[in-house]
Steps between C-alpha positions, in 0.01 A plus 500: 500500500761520790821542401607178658193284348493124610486255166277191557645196236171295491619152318206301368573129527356152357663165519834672440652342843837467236545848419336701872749504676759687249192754450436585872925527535476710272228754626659451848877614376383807345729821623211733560456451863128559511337239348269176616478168306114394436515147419103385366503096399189450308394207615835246416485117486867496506711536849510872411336594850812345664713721350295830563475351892916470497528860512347548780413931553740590264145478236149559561331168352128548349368125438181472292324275277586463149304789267749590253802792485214788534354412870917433560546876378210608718576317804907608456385853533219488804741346692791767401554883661762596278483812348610352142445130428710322291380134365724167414402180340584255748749344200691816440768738713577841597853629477591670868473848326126462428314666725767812557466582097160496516470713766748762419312502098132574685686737792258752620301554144154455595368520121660143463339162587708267371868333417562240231768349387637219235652162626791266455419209343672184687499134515382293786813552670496878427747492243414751268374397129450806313621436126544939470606685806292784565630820548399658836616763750421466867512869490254570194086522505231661292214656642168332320132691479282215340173597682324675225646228216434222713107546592460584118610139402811626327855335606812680518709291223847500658411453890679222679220278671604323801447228669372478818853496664535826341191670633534741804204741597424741779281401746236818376498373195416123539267569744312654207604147266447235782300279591490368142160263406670129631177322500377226258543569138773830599786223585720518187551927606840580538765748530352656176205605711756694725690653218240609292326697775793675605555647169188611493492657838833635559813647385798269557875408452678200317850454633793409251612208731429145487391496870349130515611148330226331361570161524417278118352149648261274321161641626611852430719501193218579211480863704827651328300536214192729530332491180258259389617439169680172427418368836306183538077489543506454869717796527321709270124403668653568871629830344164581402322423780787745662374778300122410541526524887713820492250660282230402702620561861695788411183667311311387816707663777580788313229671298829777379629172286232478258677520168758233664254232590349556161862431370591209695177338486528502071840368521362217734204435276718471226832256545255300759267410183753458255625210739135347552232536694437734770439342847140576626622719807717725232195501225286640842761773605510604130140505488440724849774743311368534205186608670639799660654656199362751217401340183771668299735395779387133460541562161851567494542221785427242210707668269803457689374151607504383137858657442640318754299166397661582152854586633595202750592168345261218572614149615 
């Protein structure tokens, strides 16, 4: 990577005419001076078209048809050149410093692929709503190597999962990742398909800086929480289905991932049936899995699938 790399911010839109134009602001204020501003509206029924056309050539505007957040990611990043790509939730904000920390944490290390950080939680009008303050330096990272513990289904206990807003990757490295599966029955993939395979492809770097706000709204607010536990059916069942789609697609791009698709897939099986039935297009992608894997493997598949059905709380 050139030691003046240009950062493409791809921001992923959907009916969020409210919040777009604070996001695109934001990714067009940043004080690293080589960056562009990838704007991809997936298919709005709102007037949010009007405001990507109000900024003229300041953005480079990629109108589709609605297909979910994954053909957003993919069509964000065949439309970018930049050298690292950083993504943002059309709802959310970077702070001006973004794309200068992330590219003086990567700098000219070839061995990593990828940048996370945590966000700010805020309010609707960005006013920040975190109950315990989170100590961070903008001057502090760790250096991660997940690869091996990643593809063997393991999890590293303490890592700080981001969302997307907090995912930046080098251009080698999501060319290996992207396109991700956005056809019918692949829709619910999301920025867990990105994160996942990074850490098992690449060394990487979380920053100690709250670089993005992620902005608390009705649609979004059950996200704070990531585990399943406590959390109503619906949430629970769309986790599942989440986990049954990464192990699937995941196992299917990369064969390296095998004990992780195994993993995910269990975990899927599991919460999804302690909540009811399993939709007929889940039961099939279970089934075509299943059928690829050793019996002891499938074995220990429903294993894990029954201590998850025992674990989660049914409503």
């Amino acid at each position: 990577m050139n030691s003046n790399p240009k950062v493409s911010i791809a921001i992923n839109n959907y009916n969020y005419a409210r919040f777009l134009s604070q996001a695109i602001d934001s990714a067009l204020s940043q004080t690293y001076p080589h960056v562009e501003v990838i704007v991809v509206d997936d298919g709005s029924t709102d007037n949010s078209r009007e405001v990507i056309a109000s900024y003229g050539d300041k953005i480079l505007p990629v109108l589709k048809e609605n297909g979910g957040q994954a053909s957003a990611f993919n069509a964000g990043f065949a439309a970018s050149k930049g050298d690292i790509v950083c993504f943002l939730d059309a709802d959310d904000t970077f702070i001006p410093e973004k794309a200068e920390k992330v590219v003086e944490a990567l700098g000219d290390r070839p061995d990593l692929g990828w940048c996370f950080h945590p966000l700010k939680f805020v309010d609707e009008k960005l006013v920040e709503i975190n109950d315990k303050k989170l100590k961070t330096s903008p001057d502090l990272f760790r250096e991660y190597d997940l690869t091996q513990l990643t593809k063997s289904g393991r999890f590293y206990k303490n890592f700080p999962y981001p969302s997307t807003s907090g995912l930046c990757l080098k251009r080698s490295l999501l060319q290996q990742i992207l396109p991700m599966p956005d056809k019918a029955g692949s829709t619910l993939l999301n920025d867990a398909f990105l994160i996942f395979s990074s850490l098992g492809l690449s060394k990487g770097i979380v920053l100690d800086k709250e670089l993005s706000l992620y902005r608390v709204h009705g649609k979004n607010a059950n996200a704070i929480g990531k585990e399943t536990k406590g959390k109503s059916k619906d949430y629970q069942k769309r986790t599942a289905k989440i986990n049954i789609l990464l192990g699937y697609w995941i196992g299917v791009k990369f064969s390296s991932f095998y004990e992780f698709s195994n993993h995910m897939m269990a975990t899927g099986m599991g919460v999804y049936l302690r909540n009811g039935e399993m939709d007929a297009e889940f039961k099939k992608l279970v089934k075509n899995h299943l059928a690829t894997v050793k019996p002891i493997d499938k074995l220990k598949i429903y294993m894990r699938a029954f201590y998850n059905f025992v674990k989660n709380p049914k409503y």
